[in-house]
BAFI-3210 file (N, C-alpha, C; in Angstrom, 3 decimals, decimal comma, padded with zeros to 6 digits):
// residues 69
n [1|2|3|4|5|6|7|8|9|10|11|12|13|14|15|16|17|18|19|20|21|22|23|24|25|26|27|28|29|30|31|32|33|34|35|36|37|38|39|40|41|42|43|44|45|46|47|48|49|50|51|52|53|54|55|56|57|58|59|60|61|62|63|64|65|66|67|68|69]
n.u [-088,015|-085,104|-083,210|-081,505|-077,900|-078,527|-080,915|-081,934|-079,957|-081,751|-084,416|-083,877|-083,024|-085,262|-087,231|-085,462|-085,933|-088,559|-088,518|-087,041|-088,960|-091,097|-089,745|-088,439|-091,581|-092,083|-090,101|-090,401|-093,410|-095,735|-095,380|-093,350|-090,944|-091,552|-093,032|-091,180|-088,787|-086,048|-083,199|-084,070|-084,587|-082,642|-081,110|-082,768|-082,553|-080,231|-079,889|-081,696|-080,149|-078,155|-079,188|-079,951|-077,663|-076,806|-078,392|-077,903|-075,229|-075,894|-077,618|-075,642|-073,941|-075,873|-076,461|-073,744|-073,157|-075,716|-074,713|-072,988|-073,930]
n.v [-192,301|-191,404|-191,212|-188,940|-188,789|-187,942|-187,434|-189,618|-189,800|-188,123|-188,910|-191,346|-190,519|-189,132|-191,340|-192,665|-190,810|-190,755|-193,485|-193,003|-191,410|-193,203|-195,242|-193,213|-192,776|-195,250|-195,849|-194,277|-194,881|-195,692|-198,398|-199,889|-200,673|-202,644|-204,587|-205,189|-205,703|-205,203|-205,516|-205,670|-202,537|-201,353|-201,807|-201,286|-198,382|-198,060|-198,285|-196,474|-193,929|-194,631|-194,129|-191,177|-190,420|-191,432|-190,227|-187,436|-187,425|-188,160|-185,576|-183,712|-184,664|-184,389|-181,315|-180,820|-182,152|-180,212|-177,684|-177,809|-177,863]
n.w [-184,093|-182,868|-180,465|-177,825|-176,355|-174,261|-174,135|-173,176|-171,100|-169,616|-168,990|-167,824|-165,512|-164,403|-164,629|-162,441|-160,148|-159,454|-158,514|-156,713|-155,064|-154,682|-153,038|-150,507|-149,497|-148,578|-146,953|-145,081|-144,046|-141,928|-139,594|-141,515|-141,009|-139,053|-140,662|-142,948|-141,574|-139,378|-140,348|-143,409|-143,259|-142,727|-144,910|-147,096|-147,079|-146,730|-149,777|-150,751|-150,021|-151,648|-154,338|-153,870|-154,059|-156,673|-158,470|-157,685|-159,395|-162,272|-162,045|-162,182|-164,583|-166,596|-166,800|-167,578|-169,910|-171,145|-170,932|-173,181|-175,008]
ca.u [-087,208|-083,730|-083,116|-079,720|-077,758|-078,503|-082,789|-081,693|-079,908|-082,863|-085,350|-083,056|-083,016|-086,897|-087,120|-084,595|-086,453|-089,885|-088,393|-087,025|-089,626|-091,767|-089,033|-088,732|-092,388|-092,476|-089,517|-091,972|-094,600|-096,120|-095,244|-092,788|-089,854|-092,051|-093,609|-089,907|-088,105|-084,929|-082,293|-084,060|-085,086|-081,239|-080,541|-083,485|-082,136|-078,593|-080,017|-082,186|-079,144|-077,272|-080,400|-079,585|-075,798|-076,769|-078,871|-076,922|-074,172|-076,808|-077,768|-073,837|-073,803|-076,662|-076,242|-072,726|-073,937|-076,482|-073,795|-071,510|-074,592]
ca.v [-191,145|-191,454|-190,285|-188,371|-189,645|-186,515|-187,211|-191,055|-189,427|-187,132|-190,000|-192,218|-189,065|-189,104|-192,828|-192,939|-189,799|-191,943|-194,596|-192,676|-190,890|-194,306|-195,539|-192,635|-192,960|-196,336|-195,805|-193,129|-195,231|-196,007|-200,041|-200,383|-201,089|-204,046|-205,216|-205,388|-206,045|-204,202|-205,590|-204,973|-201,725|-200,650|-202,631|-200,262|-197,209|-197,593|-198,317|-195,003|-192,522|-194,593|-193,875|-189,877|-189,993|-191,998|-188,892|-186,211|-187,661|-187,809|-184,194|-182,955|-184,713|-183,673|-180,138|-180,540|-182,197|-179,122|-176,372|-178,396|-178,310]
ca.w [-183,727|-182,392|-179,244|-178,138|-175,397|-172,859|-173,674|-172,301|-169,482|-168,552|-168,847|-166,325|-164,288|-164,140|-163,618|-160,985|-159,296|-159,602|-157,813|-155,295|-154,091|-154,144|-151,563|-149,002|-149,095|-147,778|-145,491|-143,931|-143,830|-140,512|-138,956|-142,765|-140,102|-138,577|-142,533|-143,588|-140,784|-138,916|-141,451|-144,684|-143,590|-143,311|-145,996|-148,136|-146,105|-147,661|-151,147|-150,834|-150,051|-153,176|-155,359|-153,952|-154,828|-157,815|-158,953|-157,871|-160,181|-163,041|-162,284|-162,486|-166,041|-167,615|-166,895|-167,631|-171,243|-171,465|-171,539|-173,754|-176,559]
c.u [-086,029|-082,971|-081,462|-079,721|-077,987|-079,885|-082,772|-081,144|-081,118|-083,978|-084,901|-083,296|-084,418|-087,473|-086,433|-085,509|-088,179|-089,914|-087,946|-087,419|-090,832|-091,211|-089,073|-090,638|-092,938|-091,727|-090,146|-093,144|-094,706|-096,082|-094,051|-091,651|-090,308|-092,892|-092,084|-088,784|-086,671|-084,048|-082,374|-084,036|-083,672|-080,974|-080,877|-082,920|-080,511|-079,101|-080,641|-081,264|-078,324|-077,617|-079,918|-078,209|-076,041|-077,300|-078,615|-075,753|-074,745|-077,193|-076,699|-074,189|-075,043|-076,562|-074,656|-073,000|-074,332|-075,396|-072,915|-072,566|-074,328]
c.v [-191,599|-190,619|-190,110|-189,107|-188,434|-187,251|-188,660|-190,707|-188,782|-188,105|-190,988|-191,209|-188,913|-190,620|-193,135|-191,897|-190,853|-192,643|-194,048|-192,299|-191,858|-195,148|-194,781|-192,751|-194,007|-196,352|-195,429|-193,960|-195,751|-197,945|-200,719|-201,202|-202,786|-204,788|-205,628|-206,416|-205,380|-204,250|-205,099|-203,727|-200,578|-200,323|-201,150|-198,898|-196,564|-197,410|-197,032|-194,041|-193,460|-194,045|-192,539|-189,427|-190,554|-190,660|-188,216|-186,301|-187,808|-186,108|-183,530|-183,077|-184,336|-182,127|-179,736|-180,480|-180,525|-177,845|-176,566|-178,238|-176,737]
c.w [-182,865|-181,051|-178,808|-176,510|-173,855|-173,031|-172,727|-170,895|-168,558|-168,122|-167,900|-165,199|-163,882|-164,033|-162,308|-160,225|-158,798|-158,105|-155,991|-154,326|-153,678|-153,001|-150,638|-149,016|-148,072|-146,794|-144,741|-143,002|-142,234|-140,200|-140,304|-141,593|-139,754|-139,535|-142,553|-142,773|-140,749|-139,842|-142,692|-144,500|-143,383|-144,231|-147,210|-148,062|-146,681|-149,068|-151,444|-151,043|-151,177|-154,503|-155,180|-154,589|-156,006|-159,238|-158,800|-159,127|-161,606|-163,707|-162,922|-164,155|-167,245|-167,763|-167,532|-169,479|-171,930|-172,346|-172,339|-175,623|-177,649]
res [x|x|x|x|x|x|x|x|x|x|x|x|x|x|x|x|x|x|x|x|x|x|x|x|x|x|x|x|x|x|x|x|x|x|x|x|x|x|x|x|x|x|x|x|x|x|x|x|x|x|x|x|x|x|x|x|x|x|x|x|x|x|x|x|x|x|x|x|x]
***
């Protein structure tokens, strides 16, 4: 089966979501700061809110897609 390029966006859109809520989990987590250490846990901290703008900008276009079908 042949998949359209919106069911590939929605499926990125639900992988990326996955992932993201497996990261703020561990940010959360209790001693992750002192596991990781102060730098990475910036480091992860920026990559998290890119993962959010990465998926907001996801959201826009699939819905945008949607109403275009």
């Amino acid at each position: 089966m042949k998949t359209t390029f919106l069911e590939r966006l929605i499926e990125e859109q639900s992988q990326l979501q996955e992932k993201i809520e497996k990261l703020k989990t561990a940010l959360a987590s209790e001693g992750f700061v002192e596991k990781v250490g102060v730098y990475q846990f910036k480091l992860l901290s920026l990559q998290y809110n890119a993962m959010e703008t990465y998926k907001e900008v996801l959201d826009l276009r699939i819905e945008d897609l949607k109403t275009k079908q």
